[in-house]
N, C-alpha and C positions, 0 to 999 in steps of 0.2 A: 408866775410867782408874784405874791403882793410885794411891794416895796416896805422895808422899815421905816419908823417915823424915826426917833428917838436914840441915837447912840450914847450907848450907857460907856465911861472909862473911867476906869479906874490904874494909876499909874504909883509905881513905888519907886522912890529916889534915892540916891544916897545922902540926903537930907532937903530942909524945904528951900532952900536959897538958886533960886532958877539962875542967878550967874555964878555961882561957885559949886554945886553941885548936878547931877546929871541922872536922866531915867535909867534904872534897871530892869525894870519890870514893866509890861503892859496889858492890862483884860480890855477886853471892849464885847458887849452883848446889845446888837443891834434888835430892838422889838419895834411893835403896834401901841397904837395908843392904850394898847389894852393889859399891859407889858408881860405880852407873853411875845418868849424871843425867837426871832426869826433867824439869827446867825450870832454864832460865835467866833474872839479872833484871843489870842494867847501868844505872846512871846516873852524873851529876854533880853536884854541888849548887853554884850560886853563892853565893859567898863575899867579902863585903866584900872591894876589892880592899885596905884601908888594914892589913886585918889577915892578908893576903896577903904583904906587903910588910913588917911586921914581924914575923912570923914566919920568914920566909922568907928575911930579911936573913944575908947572910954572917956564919959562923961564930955562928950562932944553934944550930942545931940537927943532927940526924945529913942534913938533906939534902942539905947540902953534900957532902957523900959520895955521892951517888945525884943530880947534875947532870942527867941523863938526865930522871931521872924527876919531880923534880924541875921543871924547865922543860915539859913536857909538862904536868903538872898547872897550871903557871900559866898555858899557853898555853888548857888547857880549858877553864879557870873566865873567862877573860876570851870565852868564847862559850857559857856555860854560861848556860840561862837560869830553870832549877828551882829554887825556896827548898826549904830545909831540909824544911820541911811539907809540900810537894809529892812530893819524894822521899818522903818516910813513907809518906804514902796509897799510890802508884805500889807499894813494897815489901809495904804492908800486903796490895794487890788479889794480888799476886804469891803471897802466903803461902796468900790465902784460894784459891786457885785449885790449889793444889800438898799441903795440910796439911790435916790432919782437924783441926778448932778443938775436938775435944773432950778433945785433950792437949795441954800444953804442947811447944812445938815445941824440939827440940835443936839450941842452936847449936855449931857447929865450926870451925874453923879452924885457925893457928897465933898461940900466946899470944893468945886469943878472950878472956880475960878483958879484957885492954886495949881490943879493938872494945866488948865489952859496955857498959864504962864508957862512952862514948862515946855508943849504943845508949841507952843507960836513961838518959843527959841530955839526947839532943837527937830524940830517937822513944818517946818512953814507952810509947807504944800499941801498937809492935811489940815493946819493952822486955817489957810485959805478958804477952803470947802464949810468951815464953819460959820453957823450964825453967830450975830454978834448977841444976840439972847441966849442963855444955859437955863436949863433947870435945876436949879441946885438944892437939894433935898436937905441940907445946912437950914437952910431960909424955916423949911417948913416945922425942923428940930427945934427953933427957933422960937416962929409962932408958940408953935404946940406946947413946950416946955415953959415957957414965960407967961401964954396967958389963961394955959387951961391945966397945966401942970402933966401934962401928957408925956410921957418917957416911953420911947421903942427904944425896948433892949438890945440892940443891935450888936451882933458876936465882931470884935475888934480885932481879926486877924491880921492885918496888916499886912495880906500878899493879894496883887489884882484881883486873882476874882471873884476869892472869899469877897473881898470888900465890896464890888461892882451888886453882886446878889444881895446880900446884906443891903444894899442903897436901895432896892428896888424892892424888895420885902419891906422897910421905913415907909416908903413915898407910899408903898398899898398900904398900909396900918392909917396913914395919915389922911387918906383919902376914903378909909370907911369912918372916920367921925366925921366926915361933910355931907350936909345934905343939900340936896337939891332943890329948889322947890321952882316948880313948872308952871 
């Protein structure tokens, strides 16, 4: 089995403050550079319901805006039965199964610095295993939108792996306006 290059994650919190808030949610879709995926990984993490609820509380944060996704994640975690640290290991077996442990593994996503942070408070160990370079397909929204006026309509579901697919459908759109020349 070939090795993956590239671990794609995407993580849902109960808001973006990596020391007052915490993961609920996690996708990861390890592919080739070619990004077609070679393994998939999927969980939950329970989560204090008290810090559910004050996070979570009206006109607290952007979830309000995302009601869907929003109430789905609280409906999860009150049947969610994995700690924080159980998830890690699970991700960790996941990495070791998909990734050659003699480089550090690249992570990706959209705005992947903010998962990171998140990532190296509450999983150090996978935290570890990572390169200190991401590819973060934000950057390339970025470019694309400011100097060529290029917009990927990217579907905003706000649950892992809606989202994770959605980044790597972006990063391909954005890679067929580049040419190469040889």
């Amino acid at each position: 089995m070939s090795k993956a290059k590239i671990l794609w994650v995407d993580l849902e919190m109960t808001g973006l403050d990596p020391t007052k808030d915490k993961i609920l949610e996690v996708a990861a879709i390890a592919t080739d550079w070619d990004f077609n995926e070679v393994g998939r990984f999927e969980s939950a993490v329970k989560v204090d319901d008290s810090l559910i609820s004050a996070r979570f509380k009206a006109g607290h944060n952007f979830w309000d805006a995302n009601p869907d996704a929003r109430d789905g994640l609280i409906l999860q975690n009150s049947q969610a039965k994995l700690t924080s640290k159980q998830v890690e290991e699970d991700i960790l077996k996941f990495t070791k199964e998909y990734f050659t442990h003699d480089e550090p593994i690249l992570l990706a996503g959209n705005s992947i610095h903010q998962d990171r942070k998140f990532i190296d408070r509450e999983w150090p160990n996978l935290g570890s295993l990572l390169h200190y370079r991401m590819l973060d397909v934000s950057a390339w929204k970025v470019v694309f939108d400011g100097k060529y006026g290029k917009r990927f309509a990217k579907p905003e579901a706000h649950r892992a792996l809606d989202d994770i697919k959605g980044s790597i459908m972006e990063l391909k759109y954005y890679l067929t306006k580049v040419r190469i020349s040889k």
